[in-house]
N, CA, C and O atoms as a DFTB+ gen file, in Angstrom:
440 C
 N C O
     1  1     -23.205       4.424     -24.427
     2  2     -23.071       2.984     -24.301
     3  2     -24.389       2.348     -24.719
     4  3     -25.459       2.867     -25.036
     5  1     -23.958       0.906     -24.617
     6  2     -25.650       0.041     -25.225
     7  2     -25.178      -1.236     -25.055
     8  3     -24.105      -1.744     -25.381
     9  1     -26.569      -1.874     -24.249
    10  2     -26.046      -3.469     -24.442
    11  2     -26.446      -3.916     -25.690
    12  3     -27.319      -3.444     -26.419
    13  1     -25.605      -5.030     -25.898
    14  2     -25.854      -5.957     -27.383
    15  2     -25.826      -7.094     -27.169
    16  3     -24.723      -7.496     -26.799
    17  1     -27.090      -8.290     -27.293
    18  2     -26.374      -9.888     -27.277
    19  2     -26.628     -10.158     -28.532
    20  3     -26.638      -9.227     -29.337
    21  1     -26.903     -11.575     -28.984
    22  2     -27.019     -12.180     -30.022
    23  2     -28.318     -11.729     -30.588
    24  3     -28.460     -11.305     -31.735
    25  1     -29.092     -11.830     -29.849
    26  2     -30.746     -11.183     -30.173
    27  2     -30.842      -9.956     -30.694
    28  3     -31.541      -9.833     -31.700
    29  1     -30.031      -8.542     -30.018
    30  2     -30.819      -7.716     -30.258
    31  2     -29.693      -6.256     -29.741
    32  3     -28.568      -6.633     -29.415
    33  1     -29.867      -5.131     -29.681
    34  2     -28.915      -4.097     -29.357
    35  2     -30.334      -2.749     -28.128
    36  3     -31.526      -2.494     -28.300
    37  1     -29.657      -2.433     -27.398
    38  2     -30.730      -1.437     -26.678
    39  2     -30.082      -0.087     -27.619
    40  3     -29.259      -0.034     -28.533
    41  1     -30.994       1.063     -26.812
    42  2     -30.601       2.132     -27.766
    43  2     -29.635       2.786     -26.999
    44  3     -29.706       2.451     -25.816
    45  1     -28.782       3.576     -27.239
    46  2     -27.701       4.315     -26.740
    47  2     -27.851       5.059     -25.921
    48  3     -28.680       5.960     -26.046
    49  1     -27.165       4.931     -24.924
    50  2     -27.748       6.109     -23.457
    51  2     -26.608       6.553     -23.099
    52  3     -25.522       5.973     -23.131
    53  1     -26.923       7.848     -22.670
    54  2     -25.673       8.925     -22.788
    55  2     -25.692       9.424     -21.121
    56  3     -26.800       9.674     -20.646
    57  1     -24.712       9.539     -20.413
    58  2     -24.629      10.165     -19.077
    59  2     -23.768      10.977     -19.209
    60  3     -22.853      10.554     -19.915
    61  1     -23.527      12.762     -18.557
    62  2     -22.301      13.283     -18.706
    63  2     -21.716      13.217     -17.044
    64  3     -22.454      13.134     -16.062
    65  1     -20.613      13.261     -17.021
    66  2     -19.994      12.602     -15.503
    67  2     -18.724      13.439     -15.233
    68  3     -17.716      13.399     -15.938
    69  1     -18.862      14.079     -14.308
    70  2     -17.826      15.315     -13.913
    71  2     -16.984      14.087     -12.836
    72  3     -17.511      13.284     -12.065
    73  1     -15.358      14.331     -13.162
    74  2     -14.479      13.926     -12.259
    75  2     -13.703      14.811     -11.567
    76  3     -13.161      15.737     -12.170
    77  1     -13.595      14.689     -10.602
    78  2     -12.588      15.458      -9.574
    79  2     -11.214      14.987      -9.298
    80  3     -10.805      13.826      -9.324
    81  1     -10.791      15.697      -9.123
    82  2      -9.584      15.558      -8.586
    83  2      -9.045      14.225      -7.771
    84  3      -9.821      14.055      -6.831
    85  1      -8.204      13.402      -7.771
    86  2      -8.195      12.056      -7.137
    87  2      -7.405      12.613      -6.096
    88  3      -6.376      13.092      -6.571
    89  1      -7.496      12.761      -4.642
    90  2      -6.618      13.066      -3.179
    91  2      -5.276      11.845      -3.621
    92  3      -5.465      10.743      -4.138
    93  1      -4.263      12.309      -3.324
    94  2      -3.235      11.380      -3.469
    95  2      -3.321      10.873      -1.869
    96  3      -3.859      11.403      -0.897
    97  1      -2.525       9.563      -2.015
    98  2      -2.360       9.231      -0.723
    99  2      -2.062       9.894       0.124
   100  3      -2.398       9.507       1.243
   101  1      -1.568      10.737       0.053
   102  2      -0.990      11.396       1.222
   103  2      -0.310      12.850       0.613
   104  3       0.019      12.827      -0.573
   105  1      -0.059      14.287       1.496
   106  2       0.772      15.229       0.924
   107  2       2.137      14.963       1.476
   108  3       3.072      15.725       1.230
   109  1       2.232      14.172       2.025
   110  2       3.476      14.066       2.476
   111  2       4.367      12.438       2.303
   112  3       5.294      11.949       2.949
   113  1       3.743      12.051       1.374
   114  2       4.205      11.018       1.045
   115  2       5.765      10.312       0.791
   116  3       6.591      10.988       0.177
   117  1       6.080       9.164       1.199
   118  2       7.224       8.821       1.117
   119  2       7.490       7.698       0.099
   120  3       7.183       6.519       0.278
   121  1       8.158       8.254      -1.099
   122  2       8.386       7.573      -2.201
   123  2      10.031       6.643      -1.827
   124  3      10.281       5.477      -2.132
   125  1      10.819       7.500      -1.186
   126  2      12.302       7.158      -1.216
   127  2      11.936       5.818      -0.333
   128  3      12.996       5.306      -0.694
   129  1      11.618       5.255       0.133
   130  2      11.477       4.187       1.289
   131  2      12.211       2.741       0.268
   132  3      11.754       2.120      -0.693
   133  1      13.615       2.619       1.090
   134  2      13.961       1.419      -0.001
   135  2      13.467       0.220       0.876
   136  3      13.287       0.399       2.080
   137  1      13.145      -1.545       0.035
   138  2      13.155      -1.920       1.215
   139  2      14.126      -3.192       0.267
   140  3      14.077      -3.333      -0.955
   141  1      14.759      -3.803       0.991
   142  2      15.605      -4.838       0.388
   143  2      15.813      -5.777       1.630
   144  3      15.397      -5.472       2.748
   145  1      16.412      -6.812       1.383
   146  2      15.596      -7.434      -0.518
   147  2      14.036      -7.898      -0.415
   148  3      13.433      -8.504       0.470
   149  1      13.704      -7.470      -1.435
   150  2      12.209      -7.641      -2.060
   151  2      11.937      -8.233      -3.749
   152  3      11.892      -7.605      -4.807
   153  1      11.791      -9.673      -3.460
   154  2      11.075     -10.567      -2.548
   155  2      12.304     -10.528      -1.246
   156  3      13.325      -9.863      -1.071
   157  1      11.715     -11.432      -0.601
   158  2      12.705     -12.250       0.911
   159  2      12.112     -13.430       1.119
   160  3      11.112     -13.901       0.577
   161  1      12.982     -13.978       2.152
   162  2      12.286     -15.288       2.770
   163  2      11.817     -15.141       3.868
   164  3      10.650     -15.124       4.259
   165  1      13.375     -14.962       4.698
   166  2      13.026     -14.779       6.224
   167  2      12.962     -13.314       6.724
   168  3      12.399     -13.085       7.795
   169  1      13.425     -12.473       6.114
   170  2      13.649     -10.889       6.952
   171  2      14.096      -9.968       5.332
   172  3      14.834     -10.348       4.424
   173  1      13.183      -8.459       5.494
   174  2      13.874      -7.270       4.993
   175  2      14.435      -6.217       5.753
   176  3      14.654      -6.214       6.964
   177  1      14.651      -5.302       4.904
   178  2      14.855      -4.097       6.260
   179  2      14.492      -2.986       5.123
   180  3      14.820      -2.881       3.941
   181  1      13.730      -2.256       5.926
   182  2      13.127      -1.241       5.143
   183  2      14.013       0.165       5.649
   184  3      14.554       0.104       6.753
   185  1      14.161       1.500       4.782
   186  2      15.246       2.203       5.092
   187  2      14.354       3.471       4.567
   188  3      13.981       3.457       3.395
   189  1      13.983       4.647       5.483
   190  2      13.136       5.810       5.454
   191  2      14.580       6.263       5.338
   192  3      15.658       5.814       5.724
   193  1      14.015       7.772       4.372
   194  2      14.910       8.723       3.998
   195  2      15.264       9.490       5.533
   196  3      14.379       9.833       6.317
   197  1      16.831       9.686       5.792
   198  2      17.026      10.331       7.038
   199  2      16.022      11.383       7.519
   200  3      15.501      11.311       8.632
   201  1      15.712      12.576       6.453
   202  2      15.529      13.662       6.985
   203  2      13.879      13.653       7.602
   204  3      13.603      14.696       8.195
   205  1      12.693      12.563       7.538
   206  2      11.931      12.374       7.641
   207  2      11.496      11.561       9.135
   208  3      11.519      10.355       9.378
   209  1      11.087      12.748      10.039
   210  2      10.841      12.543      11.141
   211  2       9.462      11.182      11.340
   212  3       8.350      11.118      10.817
   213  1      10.173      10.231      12.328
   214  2       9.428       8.780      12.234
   215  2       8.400       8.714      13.546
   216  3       7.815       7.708      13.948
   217  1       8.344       9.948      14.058
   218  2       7.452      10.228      15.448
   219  2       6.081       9.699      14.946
   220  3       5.679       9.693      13.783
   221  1       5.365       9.201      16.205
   222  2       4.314       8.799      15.637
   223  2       3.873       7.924      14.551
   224  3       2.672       7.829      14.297
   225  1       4.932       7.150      13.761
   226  2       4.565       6.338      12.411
   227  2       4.347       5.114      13.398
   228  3       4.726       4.689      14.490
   229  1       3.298       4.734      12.084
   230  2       3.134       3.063      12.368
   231  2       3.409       2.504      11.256
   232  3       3.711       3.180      10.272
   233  1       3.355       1.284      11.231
   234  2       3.370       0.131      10.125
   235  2       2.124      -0.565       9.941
   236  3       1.614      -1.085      10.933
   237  1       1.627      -0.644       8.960
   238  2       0.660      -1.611       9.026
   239  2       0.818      -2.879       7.833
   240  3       1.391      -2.682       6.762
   241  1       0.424      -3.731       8.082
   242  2       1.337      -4.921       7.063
   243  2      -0.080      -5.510       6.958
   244  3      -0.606      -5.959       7.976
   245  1      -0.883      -5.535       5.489
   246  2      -1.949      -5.816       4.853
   247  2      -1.687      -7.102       4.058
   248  3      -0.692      -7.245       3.348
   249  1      -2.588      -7.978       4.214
   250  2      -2.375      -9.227       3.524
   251  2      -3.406      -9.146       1.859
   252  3      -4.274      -8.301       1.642
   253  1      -3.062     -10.059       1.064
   254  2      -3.979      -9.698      -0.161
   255  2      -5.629     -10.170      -0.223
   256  3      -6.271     -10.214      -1.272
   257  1      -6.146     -10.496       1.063
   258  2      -7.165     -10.022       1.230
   259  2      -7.520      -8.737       2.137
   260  3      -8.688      -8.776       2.523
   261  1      -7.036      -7.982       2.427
   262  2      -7.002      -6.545       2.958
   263  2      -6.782      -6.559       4.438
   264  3      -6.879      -5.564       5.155
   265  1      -6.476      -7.780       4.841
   266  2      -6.818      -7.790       6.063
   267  2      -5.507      -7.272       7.128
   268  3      -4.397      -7.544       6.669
   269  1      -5.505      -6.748       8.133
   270  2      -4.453      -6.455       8.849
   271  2      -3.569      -7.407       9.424
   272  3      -4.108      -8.002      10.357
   273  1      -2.444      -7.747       9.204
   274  2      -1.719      -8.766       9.997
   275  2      -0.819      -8.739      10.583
   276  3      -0.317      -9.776      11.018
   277  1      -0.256      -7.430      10.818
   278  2       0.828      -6.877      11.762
   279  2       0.783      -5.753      11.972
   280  3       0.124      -5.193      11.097
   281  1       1.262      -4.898      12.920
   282  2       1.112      -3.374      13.425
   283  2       2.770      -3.441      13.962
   284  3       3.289      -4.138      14.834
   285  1       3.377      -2.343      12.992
   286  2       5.204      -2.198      14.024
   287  2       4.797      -0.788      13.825
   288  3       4.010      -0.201      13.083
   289  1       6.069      -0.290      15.267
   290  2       6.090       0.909      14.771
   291  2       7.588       1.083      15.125
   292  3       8.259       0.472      15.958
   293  1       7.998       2.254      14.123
   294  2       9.115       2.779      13.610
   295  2       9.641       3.921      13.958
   296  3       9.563       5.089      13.578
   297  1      10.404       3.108      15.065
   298  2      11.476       4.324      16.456
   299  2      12.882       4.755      15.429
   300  3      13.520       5.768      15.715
   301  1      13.256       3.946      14.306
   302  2      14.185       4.421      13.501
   303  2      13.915       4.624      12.194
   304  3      12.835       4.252      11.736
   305  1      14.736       5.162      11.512
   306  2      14.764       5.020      10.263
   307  2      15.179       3.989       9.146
   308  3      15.151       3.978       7.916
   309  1      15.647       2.981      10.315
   310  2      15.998       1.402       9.681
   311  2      15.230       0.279       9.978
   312  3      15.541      -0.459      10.913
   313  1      14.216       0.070       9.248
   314  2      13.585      -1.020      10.527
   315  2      13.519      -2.714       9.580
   316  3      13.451      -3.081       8.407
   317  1      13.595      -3.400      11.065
   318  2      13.978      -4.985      10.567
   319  2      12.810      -5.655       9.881
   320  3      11.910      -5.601      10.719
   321  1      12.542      -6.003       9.258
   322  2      10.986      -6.593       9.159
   323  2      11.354      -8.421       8.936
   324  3      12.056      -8.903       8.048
   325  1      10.840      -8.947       9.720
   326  2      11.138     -10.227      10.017
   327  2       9.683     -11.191       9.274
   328  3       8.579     -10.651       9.334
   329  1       9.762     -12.082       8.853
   330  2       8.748     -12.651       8.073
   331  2       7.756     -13.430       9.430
   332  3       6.581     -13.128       9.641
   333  1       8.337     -14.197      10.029
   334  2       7.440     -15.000      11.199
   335  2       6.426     -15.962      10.912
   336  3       6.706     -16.789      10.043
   337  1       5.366     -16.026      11.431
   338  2       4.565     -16.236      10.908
   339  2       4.136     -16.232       9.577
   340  3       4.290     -17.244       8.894
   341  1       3.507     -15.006       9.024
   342  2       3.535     -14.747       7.684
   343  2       4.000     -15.936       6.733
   344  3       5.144     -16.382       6.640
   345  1       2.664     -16.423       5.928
   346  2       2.539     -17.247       4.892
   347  2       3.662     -16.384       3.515
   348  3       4.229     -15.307       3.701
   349  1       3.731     -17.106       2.366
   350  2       4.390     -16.568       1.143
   351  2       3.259     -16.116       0.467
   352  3       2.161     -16.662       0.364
   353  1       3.656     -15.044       0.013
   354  2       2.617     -13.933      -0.859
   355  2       2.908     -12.624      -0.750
   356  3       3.949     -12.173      -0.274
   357  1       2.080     -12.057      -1.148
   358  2       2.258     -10.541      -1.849
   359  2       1.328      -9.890      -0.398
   360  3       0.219     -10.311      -0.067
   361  1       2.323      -8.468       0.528
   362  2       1.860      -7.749       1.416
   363  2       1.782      -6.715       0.819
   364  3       2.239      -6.523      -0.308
   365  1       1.132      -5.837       1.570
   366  2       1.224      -4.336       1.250
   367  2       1.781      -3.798       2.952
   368  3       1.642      -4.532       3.931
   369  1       2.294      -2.655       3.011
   370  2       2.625      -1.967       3.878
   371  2       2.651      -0.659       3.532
   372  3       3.249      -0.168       2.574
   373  1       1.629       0.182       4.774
   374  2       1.143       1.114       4.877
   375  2       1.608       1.859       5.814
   376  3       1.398       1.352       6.916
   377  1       2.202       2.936       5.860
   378  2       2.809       3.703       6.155
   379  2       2.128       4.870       6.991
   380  3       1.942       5.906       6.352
   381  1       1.710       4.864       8.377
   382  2       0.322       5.966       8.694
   383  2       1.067       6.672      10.008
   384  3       1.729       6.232      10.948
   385  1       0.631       7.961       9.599
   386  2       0.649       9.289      10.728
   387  2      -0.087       9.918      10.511
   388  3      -0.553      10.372       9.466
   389  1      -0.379      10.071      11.998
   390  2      -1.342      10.810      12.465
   391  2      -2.765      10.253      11.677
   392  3      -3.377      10.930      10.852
   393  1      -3.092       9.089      12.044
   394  2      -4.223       8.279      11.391
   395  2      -4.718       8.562       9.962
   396  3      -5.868       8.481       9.530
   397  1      -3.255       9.015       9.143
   398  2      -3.284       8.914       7.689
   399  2      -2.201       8.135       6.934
   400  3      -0.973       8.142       7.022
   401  1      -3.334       7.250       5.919
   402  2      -1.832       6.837       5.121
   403  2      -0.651       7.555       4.245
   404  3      -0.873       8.356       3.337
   405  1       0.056       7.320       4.480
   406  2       1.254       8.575       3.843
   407  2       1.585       7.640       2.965
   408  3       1.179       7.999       1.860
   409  1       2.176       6.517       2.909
   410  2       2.752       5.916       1.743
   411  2       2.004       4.389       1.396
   412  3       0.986       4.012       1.976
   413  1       2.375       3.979       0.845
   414  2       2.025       2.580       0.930
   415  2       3.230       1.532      -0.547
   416  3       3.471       1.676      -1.746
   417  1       3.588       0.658       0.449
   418  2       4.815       0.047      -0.221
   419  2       3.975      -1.581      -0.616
   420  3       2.821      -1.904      -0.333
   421  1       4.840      -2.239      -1.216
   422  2       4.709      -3.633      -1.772
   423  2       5.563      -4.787      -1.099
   424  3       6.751      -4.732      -1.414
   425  1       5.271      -5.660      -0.374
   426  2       6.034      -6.699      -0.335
   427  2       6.287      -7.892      -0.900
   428  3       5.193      -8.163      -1.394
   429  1       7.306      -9.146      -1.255
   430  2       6.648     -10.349      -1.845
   431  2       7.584     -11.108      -0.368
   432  3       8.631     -10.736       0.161
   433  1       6.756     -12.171      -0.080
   434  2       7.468     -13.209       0.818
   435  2       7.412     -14.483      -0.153
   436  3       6.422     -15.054      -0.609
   437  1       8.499     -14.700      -0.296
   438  2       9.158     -16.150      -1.147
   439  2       8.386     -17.344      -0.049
   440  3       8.551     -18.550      -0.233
């Protein structure tokens, strides 16, 4: 690389940079998680694949400044998600057991 402005160019500087392996979110991650409808206004319902034991899950519902704005947790495999409070915009929901994130989904509130 090299900076360049109108003036002038530096000389080329070279770094070599070993990458590793990126940890996926999770090894046990849950891709199947439908949630409909997405967008919504007032309420979705999010739907975990049966065979995926919900012991111990939480919810965590992230706003698009990162911040935490709800905590459910998920005694079924169907769960209601009700808007409430919650302004319109783009959530994330994070999916954690055993104080790891396993999945992480997208929301839009109309």
């Amino acid at each position: 690389v090299r900076s360049q402005n109108v003036c002038a160019s530096s000389a080329y500087l070279t770094k070599s940079v070993t990458v590793n392996n990126c940890p996926r979110v999770g090894e046990n991650e849950i891709s199947e998680i439908k949630i409909q409808p997405n967008p919504f206004s007032e309420f979705t319902i999010l739907r975990f694949p049966e065979e995926y034991n919900l012991q111990q899950v939480k919810l965590h519902v992230i706003d698009i400044n990162g911040k935490l704005v709800r905590q459910i947790t998920a005694p079924e495999n169907v769960v209601v998600f009700e808007r409430k409070n919650l302004k319109s915009g783009i959530y994330s929901i994070e999916v954690i057991k055993n104080e790891q994130i396993i999945s992480v989904k997208r929301i839009i509130i109309e």
